[in-house]
N, C-alpha and C positions, 0 to 999 in steps of 0.2 A: 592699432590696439596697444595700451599700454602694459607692460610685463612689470609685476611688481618683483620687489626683488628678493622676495623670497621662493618664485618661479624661477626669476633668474638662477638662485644657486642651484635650484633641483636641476635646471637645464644642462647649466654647467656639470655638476656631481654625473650626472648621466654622460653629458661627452665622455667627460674622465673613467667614468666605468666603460664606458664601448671599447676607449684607446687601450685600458688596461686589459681587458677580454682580447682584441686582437692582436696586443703585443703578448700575451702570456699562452695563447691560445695551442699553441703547438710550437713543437720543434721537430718538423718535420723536415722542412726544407735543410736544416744542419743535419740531420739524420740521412737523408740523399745526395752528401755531398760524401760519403763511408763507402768505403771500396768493398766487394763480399767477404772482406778476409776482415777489415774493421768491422763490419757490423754482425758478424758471427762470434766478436770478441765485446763487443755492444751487449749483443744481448743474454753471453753468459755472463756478465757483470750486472747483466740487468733480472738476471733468475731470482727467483722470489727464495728463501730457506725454507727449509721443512717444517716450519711448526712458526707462527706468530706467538711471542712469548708473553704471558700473561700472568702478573704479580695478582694471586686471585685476594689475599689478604691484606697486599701493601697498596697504595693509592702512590708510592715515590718510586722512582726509578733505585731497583736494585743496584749498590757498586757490586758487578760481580769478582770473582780473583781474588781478592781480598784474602788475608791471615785471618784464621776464625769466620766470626761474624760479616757475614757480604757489607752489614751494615753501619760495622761495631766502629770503623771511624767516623765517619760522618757522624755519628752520633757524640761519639766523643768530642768533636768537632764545636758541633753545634750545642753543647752544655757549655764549652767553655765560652762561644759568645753570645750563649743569650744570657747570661751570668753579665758578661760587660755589658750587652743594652739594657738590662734590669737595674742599672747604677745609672745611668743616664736620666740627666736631669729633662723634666718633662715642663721645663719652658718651651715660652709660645717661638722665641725667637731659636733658628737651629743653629747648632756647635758644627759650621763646618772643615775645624779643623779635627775636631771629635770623628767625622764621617770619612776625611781623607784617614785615619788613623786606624778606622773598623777595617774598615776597603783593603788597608794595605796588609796587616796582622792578619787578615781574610786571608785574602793571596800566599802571602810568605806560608801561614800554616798548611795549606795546602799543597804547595810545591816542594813541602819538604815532607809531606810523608812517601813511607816508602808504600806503593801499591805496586799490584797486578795491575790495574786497572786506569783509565782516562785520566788525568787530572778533572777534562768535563763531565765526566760521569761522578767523581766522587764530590765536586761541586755544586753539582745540579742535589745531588742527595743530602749533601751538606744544608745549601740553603732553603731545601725544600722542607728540611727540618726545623730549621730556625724559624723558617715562617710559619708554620704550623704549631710554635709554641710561642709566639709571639701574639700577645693580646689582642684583641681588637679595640679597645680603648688605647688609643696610642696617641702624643703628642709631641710637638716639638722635635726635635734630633732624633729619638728613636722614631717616629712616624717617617719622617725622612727617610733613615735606614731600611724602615720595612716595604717604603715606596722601591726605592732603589733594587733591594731587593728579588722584589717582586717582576722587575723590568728584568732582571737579571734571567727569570726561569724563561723569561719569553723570546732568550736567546737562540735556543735549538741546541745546535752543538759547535756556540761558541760563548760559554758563558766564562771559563777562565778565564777567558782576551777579556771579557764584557768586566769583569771584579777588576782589571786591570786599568782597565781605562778609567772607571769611579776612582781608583784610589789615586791613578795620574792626577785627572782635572776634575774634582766632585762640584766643583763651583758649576761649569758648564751641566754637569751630568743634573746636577737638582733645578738648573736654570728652565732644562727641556723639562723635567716631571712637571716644571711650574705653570708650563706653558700651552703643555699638550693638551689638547682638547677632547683626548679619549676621555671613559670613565676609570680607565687602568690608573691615571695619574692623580687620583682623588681621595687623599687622605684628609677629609673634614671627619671632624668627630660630634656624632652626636649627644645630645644629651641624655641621653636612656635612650634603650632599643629600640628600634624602629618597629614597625607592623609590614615588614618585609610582601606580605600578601596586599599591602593597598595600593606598591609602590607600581604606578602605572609606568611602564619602561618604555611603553609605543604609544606614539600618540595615534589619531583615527587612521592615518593612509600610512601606517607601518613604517613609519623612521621613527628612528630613537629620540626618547624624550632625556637630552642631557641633566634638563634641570631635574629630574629626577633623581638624580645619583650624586648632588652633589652634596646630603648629608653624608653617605654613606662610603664606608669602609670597604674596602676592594672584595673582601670577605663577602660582604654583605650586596655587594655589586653582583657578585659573581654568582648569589644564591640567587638575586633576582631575575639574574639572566636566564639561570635554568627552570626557574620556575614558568617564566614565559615558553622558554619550548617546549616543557609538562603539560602546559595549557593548549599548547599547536597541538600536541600527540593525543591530549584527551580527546579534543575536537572534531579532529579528523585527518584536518590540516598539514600534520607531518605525520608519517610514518615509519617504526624503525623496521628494517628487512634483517635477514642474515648476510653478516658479511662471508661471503665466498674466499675462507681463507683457514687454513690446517692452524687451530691452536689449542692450546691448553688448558683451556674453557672451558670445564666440564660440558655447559649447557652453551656455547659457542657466545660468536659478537654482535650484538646489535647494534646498526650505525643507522644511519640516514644519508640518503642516496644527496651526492654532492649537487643532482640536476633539483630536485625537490627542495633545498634549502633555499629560501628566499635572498634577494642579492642584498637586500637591505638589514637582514640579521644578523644582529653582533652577535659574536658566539661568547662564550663566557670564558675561555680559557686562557683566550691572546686578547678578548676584548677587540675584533678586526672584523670585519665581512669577510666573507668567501673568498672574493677576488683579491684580498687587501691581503689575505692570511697565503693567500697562493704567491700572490708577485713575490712574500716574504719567502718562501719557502723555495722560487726560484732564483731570488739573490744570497738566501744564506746558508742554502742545503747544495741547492742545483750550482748555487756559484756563476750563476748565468750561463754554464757549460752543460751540454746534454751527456757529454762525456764523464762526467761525477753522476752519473747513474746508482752506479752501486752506492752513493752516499744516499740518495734518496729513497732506496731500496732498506737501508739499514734502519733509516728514521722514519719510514712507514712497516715494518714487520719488525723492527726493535722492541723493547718493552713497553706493554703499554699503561706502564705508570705514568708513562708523559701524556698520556690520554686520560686524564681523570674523569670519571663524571659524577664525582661529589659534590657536594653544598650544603652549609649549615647542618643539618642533624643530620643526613643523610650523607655515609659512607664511602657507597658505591651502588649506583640506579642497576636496575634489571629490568628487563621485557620479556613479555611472552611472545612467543613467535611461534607461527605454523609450519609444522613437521617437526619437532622436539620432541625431547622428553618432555612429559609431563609434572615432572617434580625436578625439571632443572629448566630455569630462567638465564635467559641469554644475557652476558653481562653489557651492556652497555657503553660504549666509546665514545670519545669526545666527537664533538663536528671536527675538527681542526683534522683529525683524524681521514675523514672523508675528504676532506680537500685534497691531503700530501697522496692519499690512494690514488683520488681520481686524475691526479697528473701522474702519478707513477702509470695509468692507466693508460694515459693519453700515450704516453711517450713508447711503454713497452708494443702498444699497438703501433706506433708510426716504424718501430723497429719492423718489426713482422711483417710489415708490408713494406718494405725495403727489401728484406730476403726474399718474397713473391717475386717481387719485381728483378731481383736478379737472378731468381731462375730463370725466369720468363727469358730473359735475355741471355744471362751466361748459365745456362744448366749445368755444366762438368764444373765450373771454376765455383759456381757456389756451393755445391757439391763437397769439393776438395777443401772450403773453406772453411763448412762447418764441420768436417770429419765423419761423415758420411759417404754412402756409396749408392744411396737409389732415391727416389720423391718421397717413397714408401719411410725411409727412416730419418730424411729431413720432416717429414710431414708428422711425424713422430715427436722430435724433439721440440717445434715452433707448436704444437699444441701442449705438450707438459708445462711450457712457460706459459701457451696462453692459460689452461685450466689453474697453474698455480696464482697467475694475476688476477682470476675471478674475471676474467673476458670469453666469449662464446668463438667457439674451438673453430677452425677452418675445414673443406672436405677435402680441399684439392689446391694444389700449386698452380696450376693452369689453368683451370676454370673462372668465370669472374663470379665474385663471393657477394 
């Protein structure tokens, strides 16, 4: 039987998801290599904070610390260069010594203010700014900019290194936007606005239809994307639950469960799949170490400005959910969000089940290791971290669960 080769790649693309599910799938086996004295120090690095923080008016990551205004540099910030890319000439051909020159002035002004606060934090609000007042009719050297940019927010927390490296080598850095084959990297310009609602983004067996987005402005990508998940939640299809987590949300979170999101959906924020958005989240959060816990813990209950779920006219999406108030609608979180959860999930569960198991076997040393003195108040403290992770609570150390 002949395999045409457009089966071929789906065959392939499938190895490749199976290898990346069982290489990302747990880190458990590192987790049972932790004496009871590590992994009671595991998994208070790994405790969830009190309250998931939520910008109910901002869609950008608050700089907190800050003199005055949390927000009052960045913003100053970003006037002074979208001032320079509003001078930019909008030829077809790009000025890239114009973009090593943005890149570097970027940087320098950032490293020289004085904050409270991350340089990555005040970078990520810096250019969250600038790209929100940056056109969508964009050409030439500024379109450039705004690509790069853009790449920039899909850093995590390391976009100051990321402005760095642009202003180092921006020839390489515009080489890859050129190259990539996401819809992230596609800044064609249309001729007048597009009819956003006709833009078919799946074709019949639910993979992405590229040729669809190659009019279209990352802006306008990104509207399309969510209006394709609008369309799963109208349906039936997806649904959003409550996210199981203390915030600030008057009318709390609505997500969508990481097992319910299909493998083949690009989500609209990183423009990645599930698995694709997680491998990234275990090489540039997790560090490929289970031991940066606590950094994965900060970058899933951190602010969830980095969790947008806007598009085009719409600000910030909400749902109705069961067991609410009735005049407060849940706000809504990105997918990308569900993913960095549900490995924060996986891992703080393989924890937990590493401390069973050294009870089971060393009961006084694990004991002495979590600062405890009975089952009764270890059983105590491994359920506060499982109810703060939004995981279902244990009865007993001993018994099999």
């Amino acid at each position: 039987m002949l395999i045409t080769k457009t089966r071929l790649k789906q065959i392939i693309k499938e190895e490749v998801n199976a290898f990346l599910k069982e290489q990302n799938g747990s880190f458990s086996s590192e987790i049972n290599t932790l004496s009871p004295k590590e992994t009671a120090e595991f998994l208070r690095l790994a405790s969830p904070p009190e309250a998931l923080q939520v910008p109910v008016t901002e869609q950008v990551v608050e700089v907190h610390g800050m003199d005055g205004d949390p927000s009052s540099k960045a913003e100053q910030i970003a006037n002074d260069f979208v001032h320079i890319l509003n001078t930019l000439s909008e030829s077809e051909q790009p000025d890239v010594n114009m973009v090593k020159r943005f890149f570097s002035k970027l940087a320098d002004r950032i490293d020289s203010e004085e904050t409270g606060e991350s340089k990555e934090n005040l970078a990520r609000a810096t250019i969250q700014k600038i790209k929100d007042r940056i056109g969508r009719e964009t050409r030439g050297t500024k379109a450039i900019i705004a690509g790069l940019l853009a790449s920039a927010l899909s850093q995590g927390t390391d976009i100051f290194n990321h402005i760095n490296v642009i202003a180092d080598d921006p020839e390489s850095a515009i080489e890859m936007m050129a190259t990539d084959s996401k819809p992230r990297m596609t800044f064609a310009v249309s001729d007048g606005p597009p009819d956003l609602s006709q833009v078919q983004a799946y074709d019949f067996y639910g993979n992405i239809n590229a040729e669809a987005f190659d009019d279209l402005t990352n802006d306008e990508t990104v509207e399309v994307l969510w209006n394709h998940i609008d369309q799963l939640v109208d349906s039936g299809r997806l649904n959003y639950r409550r996210a199981h987590v203390t915030t600030q949300a008057p009318g709390g979170i609505a997500y969508i469960d990481y097992d319910q999101i299909p493998d083949n959906l690009v989500m609209p924020n990183s423009f990645d799949t599930k698995e694709q958005y997680k491998e990234w989240v275990i090489e540039n959060i997790l560090k490929n170490d289970v031991k940066n816990i606590s950094d994965l813990r900060d970058f899933v209950f951190g602010d969830t400005g980095k969790w947008p779920s806007n598009s085009g006219d719409i600000e910030m999406r909400y749902a109705d959910l069961p067991g609410g108030d009735e005049d407060l609608q849940a706000q809504v979180i990105a997918l990308e969000w569900s993913v960095a959860y549900n490995l924060y999930q996986e891992i703080v569960e393989d924890g937990i089940n590493k401390v069973v198991s050294d009870y089971q076997r060393q009961p006084e040393a694990t004991l002495i290791a979590n600062g405890v003195e009975s089952e009764e108040q270890l059983l105590k403290i491994l359920n506060k971290i499982l109810y703060g992770a939004g995981i279902q609570k244990i009865d007993s150390l001993t018994s099999p669960q």
